[in-house]
N, C-alpha and C positions, 0 to 999 in steps of 0.2 A: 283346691278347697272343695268340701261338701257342694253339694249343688243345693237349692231353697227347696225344697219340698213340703215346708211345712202345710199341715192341711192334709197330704196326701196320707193314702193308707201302705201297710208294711206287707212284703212278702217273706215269708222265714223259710229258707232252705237247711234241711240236717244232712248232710253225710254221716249218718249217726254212730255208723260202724269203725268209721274214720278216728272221732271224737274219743271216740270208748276205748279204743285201741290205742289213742296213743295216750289215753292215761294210764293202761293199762302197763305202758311198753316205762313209763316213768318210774316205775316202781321197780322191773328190770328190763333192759333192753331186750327187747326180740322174742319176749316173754306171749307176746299175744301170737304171732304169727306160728305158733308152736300147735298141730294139728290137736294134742291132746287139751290144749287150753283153749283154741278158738271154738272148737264143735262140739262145744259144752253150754249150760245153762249160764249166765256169764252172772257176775254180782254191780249191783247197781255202781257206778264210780261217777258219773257226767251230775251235773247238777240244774236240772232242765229249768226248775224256775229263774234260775241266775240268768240265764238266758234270754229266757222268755221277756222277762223284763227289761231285759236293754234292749228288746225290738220294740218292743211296747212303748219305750220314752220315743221313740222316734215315730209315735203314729197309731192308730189301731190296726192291729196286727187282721187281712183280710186271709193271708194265707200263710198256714204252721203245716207244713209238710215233713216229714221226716220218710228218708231211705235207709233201709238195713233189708237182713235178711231174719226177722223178729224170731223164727222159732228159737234162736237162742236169747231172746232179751226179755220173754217174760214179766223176770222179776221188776224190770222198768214201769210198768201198767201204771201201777196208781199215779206217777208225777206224770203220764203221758195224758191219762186220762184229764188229771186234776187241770194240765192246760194245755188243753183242747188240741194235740197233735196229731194230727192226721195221718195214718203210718201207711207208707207204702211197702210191699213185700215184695224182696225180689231174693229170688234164690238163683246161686251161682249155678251158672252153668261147666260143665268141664270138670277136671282133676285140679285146675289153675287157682278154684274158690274163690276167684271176684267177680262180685255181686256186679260189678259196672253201677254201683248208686249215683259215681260220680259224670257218667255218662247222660244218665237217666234224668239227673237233675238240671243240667246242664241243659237237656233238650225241651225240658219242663220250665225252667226260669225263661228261658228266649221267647218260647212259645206265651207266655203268663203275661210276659211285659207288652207282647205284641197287642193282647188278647183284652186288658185291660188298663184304660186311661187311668183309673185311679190310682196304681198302683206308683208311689213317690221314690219309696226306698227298700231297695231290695239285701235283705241279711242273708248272709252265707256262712253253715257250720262247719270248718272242715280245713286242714293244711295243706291238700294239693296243689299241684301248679297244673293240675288239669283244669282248672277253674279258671285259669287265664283267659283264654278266648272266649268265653261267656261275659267273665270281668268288661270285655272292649265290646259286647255285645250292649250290656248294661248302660255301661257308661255314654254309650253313642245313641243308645233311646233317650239321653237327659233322663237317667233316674241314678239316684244315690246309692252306691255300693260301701255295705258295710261287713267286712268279714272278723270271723273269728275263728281261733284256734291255738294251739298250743303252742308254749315257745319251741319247746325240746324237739316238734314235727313238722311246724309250719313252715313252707316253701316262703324264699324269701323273695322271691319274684314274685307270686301272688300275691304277699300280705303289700307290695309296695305297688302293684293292680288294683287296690280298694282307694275309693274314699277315703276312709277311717280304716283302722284295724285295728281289733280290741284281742288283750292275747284273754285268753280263758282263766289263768289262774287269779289275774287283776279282776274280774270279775267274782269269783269265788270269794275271793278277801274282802272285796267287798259289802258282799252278802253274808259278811258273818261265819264262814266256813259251815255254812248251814251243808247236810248231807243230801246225798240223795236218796228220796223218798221211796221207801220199795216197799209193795204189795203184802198184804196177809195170806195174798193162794194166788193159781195162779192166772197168767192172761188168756181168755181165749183167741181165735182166729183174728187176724189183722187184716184188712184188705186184700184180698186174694192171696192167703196165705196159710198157715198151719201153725195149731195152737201147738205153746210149747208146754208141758207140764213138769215144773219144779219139782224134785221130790219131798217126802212129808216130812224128811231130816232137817232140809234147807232150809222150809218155808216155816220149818217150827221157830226158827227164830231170828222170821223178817218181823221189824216191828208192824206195830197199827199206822193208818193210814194219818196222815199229817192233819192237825187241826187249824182250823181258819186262824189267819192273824186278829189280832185287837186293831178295831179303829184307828187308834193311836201309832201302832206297830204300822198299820196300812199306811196311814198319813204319811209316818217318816221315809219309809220305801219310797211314796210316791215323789215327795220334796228332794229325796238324794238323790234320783234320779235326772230328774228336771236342774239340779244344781250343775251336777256333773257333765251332764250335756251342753248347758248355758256354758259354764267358766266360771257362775257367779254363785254364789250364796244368795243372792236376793234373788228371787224369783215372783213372777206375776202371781196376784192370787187365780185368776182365771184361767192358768195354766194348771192348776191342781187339780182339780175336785176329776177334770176329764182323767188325768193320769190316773187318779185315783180307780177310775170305772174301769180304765183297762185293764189294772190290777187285780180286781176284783168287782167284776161284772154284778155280783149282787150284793154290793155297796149300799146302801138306803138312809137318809140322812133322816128319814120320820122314826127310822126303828133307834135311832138316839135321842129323839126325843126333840129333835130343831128340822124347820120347813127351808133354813137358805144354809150354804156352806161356809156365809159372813158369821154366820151365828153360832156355827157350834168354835170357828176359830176362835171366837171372841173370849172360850170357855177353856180356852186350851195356853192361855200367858203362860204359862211356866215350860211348855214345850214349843211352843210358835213368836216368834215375833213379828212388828204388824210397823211397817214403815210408808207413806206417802210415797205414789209412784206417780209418774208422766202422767199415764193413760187410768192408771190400776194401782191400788193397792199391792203392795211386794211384802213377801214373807219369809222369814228364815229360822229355820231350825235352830233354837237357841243351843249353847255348846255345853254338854252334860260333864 
């Protein structure tokens, strides 16, 4: 079972290249590892907010790391940007083209957990079973390991190494089959790395960049998450309003026009309902 962490804050690891590739390889086997297809400008396929958010129900997220080798992933910028990932650049060394991300993070996650007490539960993106001895790393600091990845590539030794495993597509579905967000031009340098530029064919028709959710839209995000993770449909009310902020950090309950979070629910009966709890008021999504 999970270990208690609640309180504590979130570490997010990407093996980003991992993730992209093996959506990549879904659509045809062996498709990515194809030199003319990997050393190319690649098109957005991974759905970063879907992500982001299931580390987010688990904590405030202190550290969003992501490993590739960016000059091919440009077109990613704006969802990278929109939540707050920190990109590391490593370019491969050799004729062999592996980056070692999953080396790199590995020596990064051990090091993080040693480095800080806060840090509760640690997320891993990625299907290796390189990630194994890190996993017993995790696990023997008492912090929570949560990984993700795909069915069609996830090592099944690793995903039975985690806490939790969450495959990637269960979380897509439940986001709505929302896409992934991609740039109007392109990304500059990434940390210690080299910008990549799209050409003007490509870019002519990436969309505009994603617009803020509606209050309402944010509410329900934050309540399915908190459900999901509970087991239960009723959930604390004092459990919300925080998820809410980690969702979206510039949340402000005066620009709706109410001073408490008791007050605008009070406004929202036909989408919330409001039931007598232990400690706290509990709330659920009513069923549309």
């Amino acid at each position: 079972m999970p270990l208690n962490n609640e309180g504590g804050s979130v570490a997010l690891y990407w093996d980003f290249e991992n993730i992209h590739a093996a959506l990549c390889n879904e659509k045809e086997p062996g498709a990515y590892a194809q030199k003319d297809n990997r050393f190319r400008p690649q098109e957005p396929l991974v759905d970063i907010q879907s992500i982001v958010e299931l580390a987010a129900s688990f904590g405030p997220i202190a550290i969003n790391r992501a490993y590739c080798n960016w000059q091919f992933f440009a077109r990613y910028r704006d969802a990278l940007l929109q939540n707050a990932v920190e990109l590391v650049q490593l370019f491969p060394p050799g004729g062999g083209a592996k980056n070692g991300a999953d080396i790199k993070l590995c020596l990064d996650a051990a090091e993080d957990i040693g480095r800080f007490a806060h840090i509760g539960t640690v997320v891993i993106v990625g299907g290796d079973s390189d990630f194994m001895p890190v996993s017993q790393k995790i696990k023997a600091a008492g912090r929570t390991l949560i990984g993700i990845g795909t069915r069609g590539s996830t090592n099944r030794h690793w995903a039975k190494s985690c806490h939790e495993f969450r495959y990637y597509e269960n979380l897509v579905d439940r986001h709505d089959d929302a896409p992934a967000s991609e740039p109007p031009e392109a990304a500059g340098s990434p940390r210690g790395g080299a910008s990549a530029e799209p050409s003007a064919a490509a870019g002519a028709n990436l969309p505009e960049a994603t617009t803020p959710d509606s209050p309402v839209d944010l509410l329900h995000r934050a309540m399915r998450l908190l459900a999901e993770k509970k087991g239960d449909p009723w959930i604390n009310k004092g459990e919300v309003l925080p998820m809410v902020k980690r969702l979206d950090p510039t949340f402000d309950l005066k620009e709706l026009g109410h001073t408490s979070f008791a007050g605008w629910v009070k406004t929202l009966a036909d989408v919330v309902e409001v039931r007598p709890g232990e400690h706290d008021q509990q709330l659920r999504l009513r069923e549309t």
